[in-house]
ROKOLLO-371593 format. One record per residue: residue number from 1; x, y, z of N, C-alpha, C in turn; residue in one letter. Coordinates in pm, 1 decimal, decimal comma. Layout:
% residues N
SITE   i       nX       nY       nZ      caX      caY      caZ       cX       cY       cZ aa
SITE NUM        X        Y        Z        X        Y        Z        X        Y        Z  A
...
//
This chain:
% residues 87
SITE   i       nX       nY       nZ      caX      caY      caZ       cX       cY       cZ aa
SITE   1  -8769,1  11108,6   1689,9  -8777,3  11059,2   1553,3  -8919,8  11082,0   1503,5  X
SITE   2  -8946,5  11143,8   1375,3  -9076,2  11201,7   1367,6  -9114,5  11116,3   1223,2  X
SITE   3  -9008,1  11043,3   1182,0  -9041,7  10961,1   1056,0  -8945,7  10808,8   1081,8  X
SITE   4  -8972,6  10731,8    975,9  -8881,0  10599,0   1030,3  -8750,7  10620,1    944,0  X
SITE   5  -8684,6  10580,8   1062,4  -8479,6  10615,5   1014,3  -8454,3  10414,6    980,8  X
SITE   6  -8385,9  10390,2    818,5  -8394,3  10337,3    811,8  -8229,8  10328,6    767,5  X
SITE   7  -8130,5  10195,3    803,6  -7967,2  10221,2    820,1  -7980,4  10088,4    764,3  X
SITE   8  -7949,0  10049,3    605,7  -7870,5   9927,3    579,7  -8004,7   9811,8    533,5  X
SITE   9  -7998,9   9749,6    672,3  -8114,7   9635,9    663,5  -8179,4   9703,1    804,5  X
SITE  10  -8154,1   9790,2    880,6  -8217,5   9794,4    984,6  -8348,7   9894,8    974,7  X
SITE  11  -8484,7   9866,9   1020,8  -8581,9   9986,0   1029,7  -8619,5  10002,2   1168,0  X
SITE  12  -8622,7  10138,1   1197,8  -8674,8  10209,8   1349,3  -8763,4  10263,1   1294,0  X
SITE  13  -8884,3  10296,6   1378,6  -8973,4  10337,5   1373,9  -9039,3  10400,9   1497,8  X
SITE  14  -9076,1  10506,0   1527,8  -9072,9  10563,2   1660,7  -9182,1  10507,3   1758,1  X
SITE  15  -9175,5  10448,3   1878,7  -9313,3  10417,9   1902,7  -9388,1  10507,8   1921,4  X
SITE  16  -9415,1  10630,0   1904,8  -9500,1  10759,4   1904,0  -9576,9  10709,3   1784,5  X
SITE  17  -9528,0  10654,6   1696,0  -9579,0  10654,9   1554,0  -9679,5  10517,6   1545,9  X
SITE  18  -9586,3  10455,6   1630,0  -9698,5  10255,3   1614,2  -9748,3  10305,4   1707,4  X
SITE  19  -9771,3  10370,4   1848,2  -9865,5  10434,7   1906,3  -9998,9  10483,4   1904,2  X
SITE  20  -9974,7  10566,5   1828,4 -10058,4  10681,4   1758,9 -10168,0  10551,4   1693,3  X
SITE  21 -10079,0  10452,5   1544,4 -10166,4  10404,8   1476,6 -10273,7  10307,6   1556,5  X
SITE  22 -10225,7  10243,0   1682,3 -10304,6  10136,7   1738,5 -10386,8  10260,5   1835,1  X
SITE  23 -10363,6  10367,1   1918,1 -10475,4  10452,4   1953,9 -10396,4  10371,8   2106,9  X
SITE  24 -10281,2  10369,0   2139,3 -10231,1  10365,5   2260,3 -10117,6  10399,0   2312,1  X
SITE  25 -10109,2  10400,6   2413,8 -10025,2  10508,2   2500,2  -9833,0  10423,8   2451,5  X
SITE  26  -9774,9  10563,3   2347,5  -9638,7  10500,7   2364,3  -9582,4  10427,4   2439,3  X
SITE  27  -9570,4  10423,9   2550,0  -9489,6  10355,7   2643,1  -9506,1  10200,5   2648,0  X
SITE  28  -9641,7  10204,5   2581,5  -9674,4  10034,9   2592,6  -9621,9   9947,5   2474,8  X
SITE  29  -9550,1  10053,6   2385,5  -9511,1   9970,1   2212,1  -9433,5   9883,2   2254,6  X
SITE  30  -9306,2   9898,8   2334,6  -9222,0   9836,7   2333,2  -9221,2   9706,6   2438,3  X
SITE  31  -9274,9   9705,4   2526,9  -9322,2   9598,6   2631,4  -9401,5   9488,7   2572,5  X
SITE  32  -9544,0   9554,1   2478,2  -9625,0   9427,1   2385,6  -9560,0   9388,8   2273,9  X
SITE  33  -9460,2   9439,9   2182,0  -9327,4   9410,1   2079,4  -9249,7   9295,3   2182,0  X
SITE  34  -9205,6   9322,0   2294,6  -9191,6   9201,4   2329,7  -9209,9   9063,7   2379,2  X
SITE  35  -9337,2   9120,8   2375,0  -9424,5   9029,7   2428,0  -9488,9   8941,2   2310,8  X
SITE  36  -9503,5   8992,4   2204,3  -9556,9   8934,3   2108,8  -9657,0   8997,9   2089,7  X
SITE  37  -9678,8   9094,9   2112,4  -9821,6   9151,4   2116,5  -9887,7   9194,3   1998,0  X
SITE  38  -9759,2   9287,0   1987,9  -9772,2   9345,0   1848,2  -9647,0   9276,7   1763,6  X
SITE  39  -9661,3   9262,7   1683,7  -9587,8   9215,2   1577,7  -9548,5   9301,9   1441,1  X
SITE  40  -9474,6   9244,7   1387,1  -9481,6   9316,9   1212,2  -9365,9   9281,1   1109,6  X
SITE  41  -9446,2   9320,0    998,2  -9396,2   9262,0    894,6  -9310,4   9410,9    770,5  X
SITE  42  -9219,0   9358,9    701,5  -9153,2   9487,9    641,5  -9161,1   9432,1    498,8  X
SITE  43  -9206,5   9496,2    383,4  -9217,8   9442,5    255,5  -9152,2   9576,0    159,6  X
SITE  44  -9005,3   9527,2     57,9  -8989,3   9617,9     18,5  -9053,8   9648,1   -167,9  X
SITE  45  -9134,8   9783,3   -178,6  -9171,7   9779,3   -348,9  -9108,1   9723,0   -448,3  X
SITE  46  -9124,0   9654,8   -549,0  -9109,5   9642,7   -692,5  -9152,2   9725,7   -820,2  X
SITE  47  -9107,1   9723,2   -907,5  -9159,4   9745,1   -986,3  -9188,4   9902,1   -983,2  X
SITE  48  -9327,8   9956,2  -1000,3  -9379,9  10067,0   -996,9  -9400,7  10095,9   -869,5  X
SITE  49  -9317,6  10028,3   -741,1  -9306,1  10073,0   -628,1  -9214,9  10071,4   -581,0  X
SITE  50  -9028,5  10070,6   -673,3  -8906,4  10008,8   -644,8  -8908,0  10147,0   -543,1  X
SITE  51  -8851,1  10120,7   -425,3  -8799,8  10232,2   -353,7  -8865,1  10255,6   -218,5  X
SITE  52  -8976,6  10194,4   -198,8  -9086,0  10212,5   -157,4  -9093,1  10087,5    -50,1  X
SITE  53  -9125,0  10113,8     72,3  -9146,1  10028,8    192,1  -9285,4  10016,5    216,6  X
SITE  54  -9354,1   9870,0    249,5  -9456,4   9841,1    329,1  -9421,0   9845,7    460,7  X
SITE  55  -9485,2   9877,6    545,1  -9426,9   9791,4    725,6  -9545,8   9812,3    789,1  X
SITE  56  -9623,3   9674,8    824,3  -9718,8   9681,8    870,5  -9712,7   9652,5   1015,7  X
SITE  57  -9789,3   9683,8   1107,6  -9794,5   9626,5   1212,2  -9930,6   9488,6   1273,4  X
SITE  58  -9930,3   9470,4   1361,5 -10031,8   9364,0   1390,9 -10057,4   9408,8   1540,7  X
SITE  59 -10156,9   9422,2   1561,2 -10231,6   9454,6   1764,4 -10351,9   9401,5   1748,9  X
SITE  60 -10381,0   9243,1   1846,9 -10526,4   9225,1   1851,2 -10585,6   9207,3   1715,2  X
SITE  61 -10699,4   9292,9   1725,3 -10751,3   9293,1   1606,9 -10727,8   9384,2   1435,8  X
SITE  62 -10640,8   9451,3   1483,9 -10562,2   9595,9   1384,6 -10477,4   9552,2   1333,4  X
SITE  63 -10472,2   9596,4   1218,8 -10370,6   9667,3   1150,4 -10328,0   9799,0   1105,0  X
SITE  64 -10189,5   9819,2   1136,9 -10152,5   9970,1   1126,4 -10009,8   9951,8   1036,1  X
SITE  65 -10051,8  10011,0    895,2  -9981,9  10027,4    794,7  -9921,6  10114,0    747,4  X
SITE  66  -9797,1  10113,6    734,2  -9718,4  10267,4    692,3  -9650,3  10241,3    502,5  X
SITE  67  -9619,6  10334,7    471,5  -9606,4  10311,8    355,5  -9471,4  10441,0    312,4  X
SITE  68  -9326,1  10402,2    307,5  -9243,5  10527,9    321,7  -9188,4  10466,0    179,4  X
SITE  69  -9100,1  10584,9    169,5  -8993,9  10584,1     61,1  -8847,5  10549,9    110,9  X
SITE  70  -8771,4  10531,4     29,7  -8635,3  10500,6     90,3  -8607,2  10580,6    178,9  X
SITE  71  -8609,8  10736,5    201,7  -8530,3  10794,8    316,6  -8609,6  10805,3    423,4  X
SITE  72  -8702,3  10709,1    413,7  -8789,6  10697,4    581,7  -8936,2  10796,0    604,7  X
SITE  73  -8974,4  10875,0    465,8  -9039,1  10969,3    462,2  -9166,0  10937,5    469,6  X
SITE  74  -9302,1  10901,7    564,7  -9429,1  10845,7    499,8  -9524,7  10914,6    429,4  X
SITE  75  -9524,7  10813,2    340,9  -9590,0  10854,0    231,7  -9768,7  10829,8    220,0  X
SITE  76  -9786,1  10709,8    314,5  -9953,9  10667,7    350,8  -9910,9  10583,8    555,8  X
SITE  77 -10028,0  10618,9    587,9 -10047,9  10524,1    682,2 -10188,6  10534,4    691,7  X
SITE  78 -10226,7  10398,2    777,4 -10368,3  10349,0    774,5 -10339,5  10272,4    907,7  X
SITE  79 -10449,9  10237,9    943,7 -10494,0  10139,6   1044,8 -10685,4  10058,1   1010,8  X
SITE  80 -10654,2   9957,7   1041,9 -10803,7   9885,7    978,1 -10804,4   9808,3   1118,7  X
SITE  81 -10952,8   9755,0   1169,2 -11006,4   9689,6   1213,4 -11014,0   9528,4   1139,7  X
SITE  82 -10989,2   9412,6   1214,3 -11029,0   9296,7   1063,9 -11138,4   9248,9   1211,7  X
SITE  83 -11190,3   9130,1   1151,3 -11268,9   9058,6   1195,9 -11225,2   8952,5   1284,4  X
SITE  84 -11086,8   8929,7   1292,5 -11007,8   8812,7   1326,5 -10909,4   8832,7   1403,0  X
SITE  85 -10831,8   8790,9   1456,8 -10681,4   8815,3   1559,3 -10564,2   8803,4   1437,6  X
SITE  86 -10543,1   8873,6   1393,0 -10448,4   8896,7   1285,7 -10302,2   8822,5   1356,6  X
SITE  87 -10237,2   8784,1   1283,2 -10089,9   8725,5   1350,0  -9966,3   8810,7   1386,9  X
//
């Protein structure tokens, strides 16, 4: 999966991709996801963004933000450093 496949209410997202944004080895997405490690949140656009997905993630101190359109296509991603243990 080289973009996020999104079915209904459900979103996938490849861990190659939340990988990549936190700067660690795939294999570990899914073990700290259950762990609580990483976390995340899915926000869908309004307005002058109807169509349009937030889905951020949370690791430690990061955030790693994707930004797609309805058919899963990304359109921005980012990752930031904060100052704090983000939730």
């Amino acid at each position: 999966m080289s973009r996020v496949e999104m079915v209904e209410c459900d979103v996938s997202v490849d861990a190659a991709i939340i990988a990549a944004g936190f700067a660690i080895d795939a294999r570990l997405v899914r073990d700290l996801m259950r762990k609580g490690l990483i976390t995340s949140l899915c926000e869908r656009g309004l307005d002058g963004e109807a169509g349009q997905y937030r889905l951020t993630f949370f690791h430690g101190k990061q955030r790693f933000r994707l930004v797609t359109d309805a058919a899963g296509n990304i359109l921005e991603r980012s990752t930031i450093d904060c100052d704090h243990e983000v939730p």
